[in-house]
C-alpha positions as a printed Julia matrix, in Angstrom:
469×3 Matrix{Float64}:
  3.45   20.95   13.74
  3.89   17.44   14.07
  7.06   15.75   15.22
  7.12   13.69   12.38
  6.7    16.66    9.87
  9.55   18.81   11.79
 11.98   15.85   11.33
 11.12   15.54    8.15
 11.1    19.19    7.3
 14.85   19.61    9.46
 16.48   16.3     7.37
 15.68   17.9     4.07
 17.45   21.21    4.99
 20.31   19.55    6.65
 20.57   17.71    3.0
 19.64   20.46    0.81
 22.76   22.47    2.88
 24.49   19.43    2.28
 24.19   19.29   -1.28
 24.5    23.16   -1.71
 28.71   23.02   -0.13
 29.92   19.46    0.89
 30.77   18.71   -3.04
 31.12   21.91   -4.99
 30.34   21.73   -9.15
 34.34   22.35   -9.93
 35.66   19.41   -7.85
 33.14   17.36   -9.42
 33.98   18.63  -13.05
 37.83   18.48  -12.38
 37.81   15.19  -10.89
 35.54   13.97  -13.7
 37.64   15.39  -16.86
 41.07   13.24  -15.16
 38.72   10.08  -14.32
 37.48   10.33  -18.11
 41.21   10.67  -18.96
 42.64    7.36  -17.24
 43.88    9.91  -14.23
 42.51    7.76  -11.33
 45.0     9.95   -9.23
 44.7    13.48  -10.42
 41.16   12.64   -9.97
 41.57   11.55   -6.37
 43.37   14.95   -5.85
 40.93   17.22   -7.01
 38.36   14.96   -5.01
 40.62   15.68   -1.8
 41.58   12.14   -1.24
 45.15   11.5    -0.35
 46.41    7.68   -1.67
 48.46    5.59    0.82
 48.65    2.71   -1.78
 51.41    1.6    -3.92
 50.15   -0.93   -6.72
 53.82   -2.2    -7.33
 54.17   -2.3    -4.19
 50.8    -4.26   -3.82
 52.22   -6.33   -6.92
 55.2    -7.4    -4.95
 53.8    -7.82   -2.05
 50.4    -9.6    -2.88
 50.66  -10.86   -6.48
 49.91   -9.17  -10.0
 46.65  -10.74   -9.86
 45.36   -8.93   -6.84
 47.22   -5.32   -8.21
 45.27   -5.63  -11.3
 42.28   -6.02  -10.09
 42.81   -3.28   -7.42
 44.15   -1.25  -10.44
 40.97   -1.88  -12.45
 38.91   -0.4    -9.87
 40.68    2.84   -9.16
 40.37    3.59  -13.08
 36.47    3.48  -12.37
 36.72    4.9    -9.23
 34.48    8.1    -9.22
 35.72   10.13   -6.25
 33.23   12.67   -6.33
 30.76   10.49   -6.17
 32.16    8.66   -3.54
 32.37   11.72   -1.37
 28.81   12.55   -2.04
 27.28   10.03   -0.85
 29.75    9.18    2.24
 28.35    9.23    6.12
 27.62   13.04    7.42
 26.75   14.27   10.89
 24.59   16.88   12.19
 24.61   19.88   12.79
 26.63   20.73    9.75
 26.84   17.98    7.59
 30.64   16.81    7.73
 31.86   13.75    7.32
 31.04   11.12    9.59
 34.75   10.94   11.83
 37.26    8.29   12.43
 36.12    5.63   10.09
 37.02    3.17    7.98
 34.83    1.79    4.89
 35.73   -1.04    3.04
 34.97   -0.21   -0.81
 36.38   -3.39   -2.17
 37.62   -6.8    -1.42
 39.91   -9.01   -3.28
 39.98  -12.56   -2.23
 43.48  -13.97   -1.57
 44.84  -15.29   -4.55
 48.5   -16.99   -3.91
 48.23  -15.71   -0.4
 48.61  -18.48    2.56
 46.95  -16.82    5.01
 43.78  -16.45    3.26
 42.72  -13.4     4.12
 41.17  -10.92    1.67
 42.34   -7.61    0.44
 40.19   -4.63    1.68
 40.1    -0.89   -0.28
 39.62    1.24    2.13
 39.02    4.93    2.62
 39.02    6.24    6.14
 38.05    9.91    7.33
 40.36   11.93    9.82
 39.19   12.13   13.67
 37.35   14.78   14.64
 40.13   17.01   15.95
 41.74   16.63   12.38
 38.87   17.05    9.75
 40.04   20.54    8.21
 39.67   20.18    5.04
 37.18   17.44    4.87
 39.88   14.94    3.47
 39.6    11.4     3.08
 42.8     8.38    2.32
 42.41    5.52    0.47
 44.52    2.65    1.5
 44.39   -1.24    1.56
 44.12   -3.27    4.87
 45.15   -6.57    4.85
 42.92   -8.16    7.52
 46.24   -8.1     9.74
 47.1    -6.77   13.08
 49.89   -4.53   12.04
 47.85   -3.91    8.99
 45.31   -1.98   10.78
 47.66    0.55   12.24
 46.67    3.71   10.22
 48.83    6.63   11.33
 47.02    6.85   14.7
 43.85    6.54   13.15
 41.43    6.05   16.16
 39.15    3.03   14.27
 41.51    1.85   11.34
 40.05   -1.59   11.25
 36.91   -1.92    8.39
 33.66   -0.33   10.05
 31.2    -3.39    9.63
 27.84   -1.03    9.3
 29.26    1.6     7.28
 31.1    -0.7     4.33
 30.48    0.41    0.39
 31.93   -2.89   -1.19
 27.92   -4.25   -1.17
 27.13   -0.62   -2.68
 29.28   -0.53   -5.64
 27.11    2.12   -7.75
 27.67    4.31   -4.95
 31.61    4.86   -6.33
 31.99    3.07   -9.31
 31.27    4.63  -12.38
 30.07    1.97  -14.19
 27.26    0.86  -11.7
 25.99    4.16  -10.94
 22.97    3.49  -12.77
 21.68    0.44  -10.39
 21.24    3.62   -8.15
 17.85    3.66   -9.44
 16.87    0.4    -7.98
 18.69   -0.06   -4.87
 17.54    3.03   -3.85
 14.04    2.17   -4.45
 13.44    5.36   -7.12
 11.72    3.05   -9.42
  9.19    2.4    -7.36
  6.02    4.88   -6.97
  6.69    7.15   -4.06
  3.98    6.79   -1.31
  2.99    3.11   -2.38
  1.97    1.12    0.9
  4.62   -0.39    2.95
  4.57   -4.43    2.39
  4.65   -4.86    6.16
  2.83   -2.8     8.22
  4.05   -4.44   11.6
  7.81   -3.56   10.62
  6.93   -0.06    9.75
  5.15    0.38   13.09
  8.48   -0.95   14.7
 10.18    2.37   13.4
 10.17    5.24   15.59
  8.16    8.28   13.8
 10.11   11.01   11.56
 12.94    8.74   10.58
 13.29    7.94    6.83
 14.48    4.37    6.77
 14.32    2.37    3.3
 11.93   -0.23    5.27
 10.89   -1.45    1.42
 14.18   -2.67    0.88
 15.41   -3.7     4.17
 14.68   -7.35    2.49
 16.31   -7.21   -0.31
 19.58   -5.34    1.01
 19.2    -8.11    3.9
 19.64  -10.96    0.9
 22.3    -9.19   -0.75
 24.04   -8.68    2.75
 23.63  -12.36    3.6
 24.16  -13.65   -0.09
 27.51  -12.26   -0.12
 28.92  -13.11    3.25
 27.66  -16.58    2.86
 26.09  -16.37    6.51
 24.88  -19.72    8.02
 22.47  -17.56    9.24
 18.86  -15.71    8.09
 19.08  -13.23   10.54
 20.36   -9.71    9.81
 20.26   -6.64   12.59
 19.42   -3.01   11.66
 20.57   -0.01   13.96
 19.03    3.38   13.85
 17.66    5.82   16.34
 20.67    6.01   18.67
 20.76    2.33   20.37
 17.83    1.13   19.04
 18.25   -2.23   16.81
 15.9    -4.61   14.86
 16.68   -8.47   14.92
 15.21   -9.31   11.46
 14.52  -12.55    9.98
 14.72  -13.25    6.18
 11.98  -15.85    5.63
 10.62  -17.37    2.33
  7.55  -15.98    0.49
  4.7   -18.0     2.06
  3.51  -19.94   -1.44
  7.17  -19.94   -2.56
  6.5   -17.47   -5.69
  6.93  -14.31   -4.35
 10.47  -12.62   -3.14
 11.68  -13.34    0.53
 10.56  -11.0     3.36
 11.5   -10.06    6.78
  9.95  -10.91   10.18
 10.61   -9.39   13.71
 12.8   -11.56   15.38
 13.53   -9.6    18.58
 13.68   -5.37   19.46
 16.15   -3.85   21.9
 17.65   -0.5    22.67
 20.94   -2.7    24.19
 23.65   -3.68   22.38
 22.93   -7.62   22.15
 23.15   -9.49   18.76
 26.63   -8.63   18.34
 27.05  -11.8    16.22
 24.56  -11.27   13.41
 25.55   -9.41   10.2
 24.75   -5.53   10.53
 22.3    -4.03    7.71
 24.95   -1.26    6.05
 23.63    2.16    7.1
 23.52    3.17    3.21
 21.06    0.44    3.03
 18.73    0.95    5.95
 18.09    4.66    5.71
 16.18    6.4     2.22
 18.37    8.15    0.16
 18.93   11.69    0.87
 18.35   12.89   -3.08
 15.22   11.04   -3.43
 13.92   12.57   -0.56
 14.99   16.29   -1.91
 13.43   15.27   -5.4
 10.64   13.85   -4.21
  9.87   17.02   -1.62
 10.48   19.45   -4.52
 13.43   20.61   -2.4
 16.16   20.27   -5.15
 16.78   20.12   -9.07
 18.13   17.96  -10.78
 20.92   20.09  -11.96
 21.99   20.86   -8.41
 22.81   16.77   -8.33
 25.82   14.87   -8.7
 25.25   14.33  -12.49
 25.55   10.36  -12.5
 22.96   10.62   -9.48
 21.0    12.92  -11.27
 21.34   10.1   -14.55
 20.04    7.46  -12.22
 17.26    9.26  -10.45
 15.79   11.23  -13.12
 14.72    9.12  -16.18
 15.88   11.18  -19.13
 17.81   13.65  -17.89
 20.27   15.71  -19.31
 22.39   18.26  -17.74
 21.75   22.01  -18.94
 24.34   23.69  -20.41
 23.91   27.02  -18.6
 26.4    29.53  -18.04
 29.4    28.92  -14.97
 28.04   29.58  -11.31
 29.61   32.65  -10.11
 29.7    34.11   -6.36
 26.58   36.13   -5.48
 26.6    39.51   -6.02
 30.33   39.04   -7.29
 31.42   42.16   -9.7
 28.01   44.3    -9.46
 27.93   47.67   -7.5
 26.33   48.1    -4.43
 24.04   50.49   -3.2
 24.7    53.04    0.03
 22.69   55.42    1.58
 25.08   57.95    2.01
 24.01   61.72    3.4
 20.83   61.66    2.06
 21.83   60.19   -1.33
 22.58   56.57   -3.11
 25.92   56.29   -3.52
 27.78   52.68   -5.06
 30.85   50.6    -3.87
 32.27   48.21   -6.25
 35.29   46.56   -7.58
 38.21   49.37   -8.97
 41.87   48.06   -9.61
 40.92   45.14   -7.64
 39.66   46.31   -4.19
 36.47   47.67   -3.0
 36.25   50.87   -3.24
 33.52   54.14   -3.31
 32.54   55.16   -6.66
 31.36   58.17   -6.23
 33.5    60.26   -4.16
 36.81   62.03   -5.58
 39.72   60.86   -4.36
 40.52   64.14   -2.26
 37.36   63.66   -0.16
 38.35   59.51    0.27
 41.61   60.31    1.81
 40.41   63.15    3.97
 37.71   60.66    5.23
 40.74   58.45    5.82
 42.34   60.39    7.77
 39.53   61.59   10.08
 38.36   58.14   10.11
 42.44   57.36   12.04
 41.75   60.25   14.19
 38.61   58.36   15.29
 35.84   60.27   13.82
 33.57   58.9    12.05
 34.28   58.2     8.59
 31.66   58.56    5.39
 28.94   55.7     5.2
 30.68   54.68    1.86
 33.89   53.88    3.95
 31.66   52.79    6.98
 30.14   49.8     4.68
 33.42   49.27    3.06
 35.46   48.28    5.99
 32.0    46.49    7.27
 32.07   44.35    4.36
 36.15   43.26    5.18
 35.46   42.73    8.64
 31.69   40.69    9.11
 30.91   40.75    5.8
 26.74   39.45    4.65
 28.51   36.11    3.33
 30.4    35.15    6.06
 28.29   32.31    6.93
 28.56   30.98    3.37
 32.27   31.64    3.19
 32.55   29.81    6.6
 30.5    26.88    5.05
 33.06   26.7     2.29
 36.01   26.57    4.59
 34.34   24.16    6.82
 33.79   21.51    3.6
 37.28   22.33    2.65
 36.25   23.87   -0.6
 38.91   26.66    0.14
 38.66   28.03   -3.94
 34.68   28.58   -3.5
 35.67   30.55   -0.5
 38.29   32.83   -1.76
 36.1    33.28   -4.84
 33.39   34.48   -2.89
 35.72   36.64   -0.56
 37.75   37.9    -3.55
 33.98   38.83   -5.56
 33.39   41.08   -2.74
 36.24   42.66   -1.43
 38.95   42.38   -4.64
 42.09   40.0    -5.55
 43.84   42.58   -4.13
 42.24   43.53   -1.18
 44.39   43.73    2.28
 42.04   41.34    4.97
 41.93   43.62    8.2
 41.01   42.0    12.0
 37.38   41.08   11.86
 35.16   38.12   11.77
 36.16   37.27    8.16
 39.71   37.42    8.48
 39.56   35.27   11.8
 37.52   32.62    9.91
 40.61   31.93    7.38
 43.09   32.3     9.51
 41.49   29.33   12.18
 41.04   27.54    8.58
 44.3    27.61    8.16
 45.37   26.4    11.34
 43.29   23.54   10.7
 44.6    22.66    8.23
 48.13   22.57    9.58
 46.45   20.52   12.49
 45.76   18.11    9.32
 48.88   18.07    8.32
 50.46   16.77   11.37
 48.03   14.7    11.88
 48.93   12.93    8.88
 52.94   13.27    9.29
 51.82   11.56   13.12
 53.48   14.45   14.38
 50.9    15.62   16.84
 47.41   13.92   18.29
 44.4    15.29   20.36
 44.33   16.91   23.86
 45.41   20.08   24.74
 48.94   19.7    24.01
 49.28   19.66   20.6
 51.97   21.27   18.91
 50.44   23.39   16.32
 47.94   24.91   19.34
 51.62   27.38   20.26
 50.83   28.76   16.77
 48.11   30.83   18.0
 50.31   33.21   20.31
 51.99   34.34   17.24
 51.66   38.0    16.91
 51.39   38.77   12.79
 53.08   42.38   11.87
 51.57   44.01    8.86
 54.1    42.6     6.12
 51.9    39.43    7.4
 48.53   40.6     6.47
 48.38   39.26    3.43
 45.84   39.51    0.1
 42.55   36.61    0.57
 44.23   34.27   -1.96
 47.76   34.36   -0.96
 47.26   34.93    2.74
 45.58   32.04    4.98
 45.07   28.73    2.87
 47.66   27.27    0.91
């Protein structure tokens, strides 16, 4: 297979896996029905954003003027979206760590030092991602300003900055989507400049068509003195571009190779924002057949898909969840399902069940029934999905898968599954003292004691009300 076609093949499941866990359908429906209501908060919540911003506090501090306008935006502020389309790293598609992206600015009004307001959101460092979740905050351009709570890069990240890709969290310009993403254009139409094209390394899917455009909307808004943008991709390698005129004036501007380097020269040019230099990942997935509409963000999907209209099927529900399953069992078909809420045989009496028991303590070996019973509690099929879940911090999809196969009331005993929620929950204690500033990386953090901690059985606790509050 070709190198191109494997990368190719590789970034549409790393998206399509993406897409399937990082943003499940109830965060975006709950954090939609409090947006819709005026709840810019609630809906920050349910997006799993925590808000380090005040707006009296702004008010006092930096004038009605610039807390109203701050204020305006967080009403339109579509967290879900926002987290859908933020920075993710391979292999399994978490957030980018340790950043900082400027969403908005708000130029200095009544302020003498004349430096702008920034909306920011910044992601946890690696060591502190459980959860997946994000703050928003405002950075004032100052030095003390940019001292996050031991963030490790609190200052604004110049090539990953949303406040020149407004449709990508505000809900009233979701619909340029179409057009700065290049969707209205035919796919596989021939690439304006073949010599730029040739310039990218094979297999990577960078938005070459609109490189030019982004580049004037980059350099339009910063007011640079100069025509000269840079574009990173590929590790260390970077593009010096060169925004030039159409030649007989009546066409749009284009860009010309200026200079190539795998160094880390041009330090002083404006930086081509990384949502503009690479394709976007859902036109990729729609193009390629990969995905359905329906399994989009819906104001995505609204932009993307001329026409569309969400379906009104029936609420996703955990595979498998509720139906019995099927045993071989001495020579027979026997089913385990869900009784008083636990997994349990169905067709054995209850005499035979507890003698099984029993035998099964004295170490024989216990009916298959059991035998797939206590397989499913302790390296169950979904455990990969379930650790997916945890790992995107959508902690209700997992317990709703773990409680659809094993019960509400089922008792978690040592296995693989149980050891996956209990190191979620450790994370996210680690989160939680990251954000208090009460512990930091290296190998002597605080909350690392907790896993010496012998648990009796009072402590082995029911899936919901055990591992993740």
């Amino acid at each position: 297979m070709p190198t191109h076609t494997a990368n190719g093949d590789s970034r549409l499941s790393f998206w399509s896996r993406v897409r399937e866990f990082a943003v499940p359908p109830s965060m975006i429906e709950t954090a939609t029905a409090r947006r819709l209501t005026g709840d810019w908060a609630g809906a920050c919540a349910a997006a799993g954003i925590d808000v380090d911003l005040h707006l009296r506090a702004v008010a006092q501090t930096h004038g009605r003027e610039s807390a109203s306008r701050i204020r305006a935006d967080l009403r339109h502020l579509a967290p879900d979206l926002l987290r859908w389309h933020l920075p993710r790293i391979a292999p399994d598609g978490l957030l980018r760590p340790g950043l900082t992206i400027t969403l908005a600015r708000y130029e200095a009004a009544g302020r003498g030092d004349g430096r702008p307001l920034h909306l920011v959101l910044r992601t946890p460092p690696a060591w502190a991602d459980a959860g997946q979740r994000i703050s928003l905050a405002l950075w004032d351009g100052s030095v003390d300003g940019a001292v996050a709570r031991g963030h490790p890069h609190p200052r604004p990240n110049r090539r990953f900055r949303l406040d020149l890709h407004r449709h990508l969290w505000d809900a009233r310009r979701s619909g340029e989507l179409r057009i700065r993403s290049g969707a209205d254009q035919p796919a596989g139409r021939p690439v304006s400049d073949p010599d730029l094209l040739a310039m990218v390394p094979q297999g990577l899917s960078c938005a070459v068509d609109r490189w030019a455009a982004e580049a004037g909307i980059l350099l339009d808004a910063g007011r640079w003195p100069t025509r000269s943008v840079v574009v990173r991709f590929a590790g260390r390698h970077r593009l010096v571009l060169d925004l030039v005129p159409d030649a007989d004036g009546t066409g749009p501007p284009a860009l010309r190779i200026a200079a190539a380097s795998t160094q880390g020269g041009a330090s002083g040019l404006p930086v081509l924002p990384d949502a503009a230099t690479w394709t976007l990942p859902d036109l990729e997935l729609l193009r390629a057949g990969a995905i359905e509409a329906d399994r989009l963000h819906p104001l995505v999907a609204s932009a993307l898909v001329p026409g569309y209209a969400p379906s009104a099927g029936p609420p996703r529900t955990p595979h498998g969840a509720g139906r019995p399953r099927l045993v071989e069992c001495r020579g027979a078909q026997h089913r385990i399902g869900l009784v008083d809420g636990v997994l349990a045989p169905l067709d054995h009496d209850p005499a035979e069940i507890r003698r099984e028991e029993l035998l099964a303590a004295l170490t024989g070996t216990p009916l298959p029934c059991l035998q797939a019973i206590d397989e499913a509690h302790r390296h169950p099929d979904c455990l990969s999905g379930v650790r997916e879940r945890l790992d995107h911090g959508d902690v209700a999809g997992a317990l709703a898968v773990v409680e659809g196969l094993l019960g509400p009331d089922a008792l978690l005993r040592d296995g693989a599954l149980r050891d996956e929620l209990e190191a979620a929950a450790r994370r996210r204690i680690t989160y939680g003292l990251y954000r208090a500033g009460l512990s930091g990386p290296g190998p002597d953090r605080t909350f690392m004691d907790m896993k010496s901690r012998r648990r009796t059985r009072d402590d082995r606790s029911r899936p919901r009300h055990a591992t993740l509050h």
